[in-house]
C-alpha positions in Angstrom: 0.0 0.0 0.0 1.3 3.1 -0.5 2.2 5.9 2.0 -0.3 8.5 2.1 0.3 12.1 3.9 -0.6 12.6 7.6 -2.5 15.6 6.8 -3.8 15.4 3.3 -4.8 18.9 1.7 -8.2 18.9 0.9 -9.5 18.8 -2.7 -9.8 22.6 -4.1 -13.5 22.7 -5.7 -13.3 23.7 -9.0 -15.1 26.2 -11.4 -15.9 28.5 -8.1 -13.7 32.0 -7.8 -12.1 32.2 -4.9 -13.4 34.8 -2.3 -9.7 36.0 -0.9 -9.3 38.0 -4.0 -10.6 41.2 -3.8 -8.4 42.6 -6.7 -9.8 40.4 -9.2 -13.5 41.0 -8.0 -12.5 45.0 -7.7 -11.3 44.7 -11.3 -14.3 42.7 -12.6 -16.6 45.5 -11.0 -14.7 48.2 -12.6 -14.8 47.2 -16.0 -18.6 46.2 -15.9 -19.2 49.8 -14.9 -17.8 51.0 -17.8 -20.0 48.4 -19.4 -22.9 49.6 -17.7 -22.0 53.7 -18.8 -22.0 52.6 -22.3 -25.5 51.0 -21.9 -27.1 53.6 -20.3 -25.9 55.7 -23.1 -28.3 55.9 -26.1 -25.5 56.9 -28.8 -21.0 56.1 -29.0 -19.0 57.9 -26.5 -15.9 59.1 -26.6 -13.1 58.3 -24.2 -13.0 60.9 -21.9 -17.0 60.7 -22.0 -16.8 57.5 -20.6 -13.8 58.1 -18.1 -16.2 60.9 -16.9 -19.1 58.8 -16.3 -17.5 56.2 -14.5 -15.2 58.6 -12.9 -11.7 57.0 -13.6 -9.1 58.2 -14.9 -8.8 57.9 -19.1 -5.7 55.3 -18.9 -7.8 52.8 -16.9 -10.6 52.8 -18.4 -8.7 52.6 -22.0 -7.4 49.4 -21.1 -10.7 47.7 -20.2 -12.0 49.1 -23.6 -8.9 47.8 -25.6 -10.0 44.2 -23.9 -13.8 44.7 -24.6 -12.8 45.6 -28.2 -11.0 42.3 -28.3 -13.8 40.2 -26.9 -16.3 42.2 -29.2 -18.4 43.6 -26.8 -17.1 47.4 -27.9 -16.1 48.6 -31.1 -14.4 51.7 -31.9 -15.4 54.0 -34.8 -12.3 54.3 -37.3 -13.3 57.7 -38.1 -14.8 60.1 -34.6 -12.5 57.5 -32.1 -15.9 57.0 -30.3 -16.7 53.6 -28.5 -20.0 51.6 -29.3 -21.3 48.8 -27.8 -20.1 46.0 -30.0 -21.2 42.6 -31.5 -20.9 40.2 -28.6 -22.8 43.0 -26.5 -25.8 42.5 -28.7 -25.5 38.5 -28.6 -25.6 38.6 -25.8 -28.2 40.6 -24.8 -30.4 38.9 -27.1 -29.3 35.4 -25.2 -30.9 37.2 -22.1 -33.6 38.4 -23.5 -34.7 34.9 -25.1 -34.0 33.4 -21.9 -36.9 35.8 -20.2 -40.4 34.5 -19.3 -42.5 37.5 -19.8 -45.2 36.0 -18.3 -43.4 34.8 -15.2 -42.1 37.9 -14.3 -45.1 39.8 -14.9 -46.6 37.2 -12.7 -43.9 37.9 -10.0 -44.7 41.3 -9.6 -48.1 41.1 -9.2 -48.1 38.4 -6.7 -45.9 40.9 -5.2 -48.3 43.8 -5.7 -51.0 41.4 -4.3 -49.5 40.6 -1.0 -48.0 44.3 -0.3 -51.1 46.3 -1.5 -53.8 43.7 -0.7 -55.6 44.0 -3.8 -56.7 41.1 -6.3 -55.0 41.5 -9.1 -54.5 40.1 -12.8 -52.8 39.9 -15.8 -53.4 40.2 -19.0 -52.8 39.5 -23.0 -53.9 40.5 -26.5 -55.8 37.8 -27.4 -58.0 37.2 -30.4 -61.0 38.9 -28.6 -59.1 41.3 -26.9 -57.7 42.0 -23.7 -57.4 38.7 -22.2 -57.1 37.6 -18.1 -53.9 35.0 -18.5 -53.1 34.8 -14.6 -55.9 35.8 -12.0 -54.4 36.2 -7.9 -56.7 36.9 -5.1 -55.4 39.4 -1.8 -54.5 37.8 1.2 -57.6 38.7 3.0 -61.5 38.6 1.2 -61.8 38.4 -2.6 -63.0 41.7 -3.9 -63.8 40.3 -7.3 -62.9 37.1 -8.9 -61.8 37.2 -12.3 -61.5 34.1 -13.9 -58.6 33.1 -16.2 -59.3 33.5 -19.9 -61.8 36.0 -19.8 -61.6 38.7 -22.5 -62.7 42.2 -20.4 -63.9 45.5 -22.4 -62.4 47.4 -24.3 -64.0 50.3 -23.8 -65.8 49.0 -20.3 -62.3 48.2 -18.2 -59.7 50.1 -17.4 -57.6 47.0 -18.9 -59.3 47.4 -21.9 -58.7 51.3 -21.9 -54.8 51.1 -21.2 -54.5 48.2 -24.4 -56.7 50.9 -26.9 -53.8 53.4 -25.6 -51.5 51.5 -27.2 -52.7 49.2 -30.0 -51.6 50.0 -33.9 -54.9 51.7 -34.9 -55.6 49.0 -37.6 -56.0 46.4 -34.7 -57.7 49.0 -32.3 -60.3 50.6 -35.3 -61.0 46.5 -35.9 -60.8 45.6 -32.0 -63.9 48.4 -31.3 -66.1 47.5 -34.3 -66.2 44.1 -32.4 -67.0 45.6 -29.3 -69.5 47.1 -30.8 -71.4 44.1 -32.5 -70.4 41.7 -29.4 -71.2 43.7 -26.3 -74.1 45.8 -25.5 -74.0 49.6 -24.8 -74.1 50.1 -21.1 -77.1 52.7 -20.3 -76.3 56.2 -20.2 -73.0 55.8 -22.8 -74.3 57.3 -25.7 -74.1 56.7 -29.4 -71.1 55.1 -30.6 -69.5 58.2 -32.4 -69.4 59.4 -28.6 -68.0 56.4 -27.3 -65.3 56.3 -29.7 -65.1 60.3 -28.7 -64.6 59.3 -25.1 -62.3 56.3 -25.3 -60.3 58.4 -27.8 -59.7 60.9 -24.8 -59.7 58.5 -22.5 -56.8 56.8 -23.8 -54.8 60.0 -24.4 -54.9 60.8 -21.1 -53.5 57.1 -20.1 -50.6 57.8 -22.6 -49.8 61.0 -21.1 -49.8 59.5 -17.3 -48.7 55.8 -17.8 -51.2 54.0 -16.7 -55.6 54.2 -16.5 -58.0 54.5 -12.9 -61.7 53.5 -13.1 -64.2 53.1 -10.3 -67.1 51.5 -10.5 -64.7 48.7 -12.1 -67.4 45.6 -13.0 -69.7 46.8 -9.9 -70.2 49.4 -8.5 -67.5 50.3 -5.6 -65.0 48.6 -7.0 -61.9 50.3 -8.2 -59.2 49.6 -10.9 -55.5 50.9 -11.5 -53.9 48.8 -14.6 -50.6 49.7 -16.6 -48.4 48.6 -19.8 -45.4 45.9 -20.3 -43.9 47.0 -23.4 -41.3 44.5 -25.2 -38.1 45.8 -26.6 -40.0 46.6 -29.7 -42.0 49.3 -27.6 -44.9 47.2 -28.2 -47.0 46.6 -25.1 -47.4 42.8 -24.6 -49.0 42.5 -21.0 -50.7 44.6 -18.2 -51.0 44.1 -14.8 -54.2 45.2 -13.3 -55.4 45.7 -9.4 -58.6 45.9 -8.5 -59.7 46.8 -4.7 -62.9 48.5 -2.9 -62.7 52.3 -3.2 -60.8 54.3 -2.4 -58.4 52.1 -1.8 -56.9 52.8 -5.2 -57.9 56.0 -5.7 -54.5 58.0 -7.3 -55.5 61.1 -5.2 -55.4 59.2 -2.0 -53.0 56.4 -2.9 -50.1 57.9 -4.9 -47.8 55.6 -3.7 -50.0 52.6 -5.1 -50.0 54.0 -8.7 -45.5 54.2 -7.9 -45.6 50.5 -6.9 -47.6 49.5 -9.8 -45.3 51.8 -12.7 -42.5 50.2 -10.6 -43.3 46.8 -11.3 -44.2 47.1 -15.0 -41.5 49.2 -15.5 -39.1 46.5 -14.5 -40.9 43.9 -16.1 -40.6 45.8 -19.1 -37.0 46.5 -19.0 -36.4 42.9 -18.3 -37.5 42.2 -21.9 -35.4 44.4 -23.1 -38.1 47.6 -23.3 -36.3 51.3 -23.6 -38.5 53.6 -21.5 -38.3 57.2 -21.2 
């Protein structure tokens, strides 16, 4: 047999960093910032752009650009000297974004929404119909309304339906109303349909200005809506995410910080899919 060591080093796992060196994390961090600068930057920078932003010196930061031009993930314009972000950059953000569940993370943050607002809440899709309930969660405490899963909501009716008109190409919207109008009866008191088409016109301008669309009286009477947009990185909306709770406890006059929780979470949703907002 042969001899083995009194105190035998243990295995070093392999594939993990090691913790004990903070210059290579430090270094790591550093050149993701300048990463992250270039990003956040809608056109090419220039070098001491960049060096500014991050606020290093220009010699550092060269040197991680000289490696990210190497790797393609920057490229340099031959003529102005300005960085870009490169190839590899946009391979591998479009990795990422195929590797998103839209509908998971939409779901996410309204089960989040849910549990902090305490508020049903739902989410929804274009469908063939129209807007269209793909996930349905009830607040912790008594159901305020139960939606069920697969419902199409109204256009013109919902606040939903309101915040999808905002944002639908008008070929789909012009055709989406016309159904409305041969599927659905007029509720009493809404008027001929050259002034509902008046009204949801307005209606939706005003959601485009503010982000997102209130309604009381949301499918019975005391009930009260707040629903906003997902856009894609297309800018095209794809989901919405809808709370619905007993007035006024959505009301955006008494509850601003419940219409901030709700652009919060579409607005990460959004820019998890890659979305650009304003």
């Amino acid at each position: 047999m042969e001899d083995q060591p009194s105190n035998p080093a243990k295995p070093r796992s392999r594939g993990r960093p090691k913790t004990a060196n903070p210059r290579g994390i430090q270094s790591t961090a550093s050149s993701l910032d300048v990463l992250k600068v270039m990003v956040a930057h809608s056109e090419p920078m220039h070098l001491r752009e960049i060096a500014a932003a991050v606020g290093r010196g220009t010699s550092s930061v060269y040197r991680y650009l000289v490696s990210f031009v190497e790797a393609g993930l920057v490229k340099q314009d031959e003529g102005s000297g300005r960085y870009d972000l490169g190839p590899m950059a946009l391979k591998l953000g479009l990795a990422a974004l195929r590797r998103i569940d839209g509908v998971a993370a939409a779901t996410e943050e309204l089960a989040r929404l849910v549990k902090n607002i305490d508020a049903d809440g739902h989410v929804t899709v274009w469908g063939s119909n129209g807007p269209t309930v793909l996930r349905w969660l009830g607040r912790p405490s008594d159901v305020v309304v139960r939606v069920q899963e697969g419902w199409v909501l109204s256009l013109m009716g919902s606040s939903t339906g309101r915040t999808w008109a905002a944002y639908l190409p008008k070929d789909m919207l012009d055709a989406a109303v016309q159904h409305e109008f041969e599927t659905r009866p007029a509720p009493a008191g809404s008027g001929t349909r050259t002034e509902r088409k008046k009204a949801l016109a307005q209606a939706t301008e005003h959601i485009r200005a503010q982000g997102y669309s209130y309604a009381t009286g949301e499918l019975r009477n005391g009930v009260d809506a707040l629903c906003a947009p997902i856009f894609n990185r297309h800018g095209t909306m794809v989901y919405a995410i809808t709370l619905v709770s007993q007035n006024p406890g959505l009301t955006p006059q008494h509850h601003p910080e419940v219409v901030e929780q709700l652009l919060a979470s579409t607005r990460s949703v959004s820019e998890q899919m890659g979305a650009t907002l304003a």
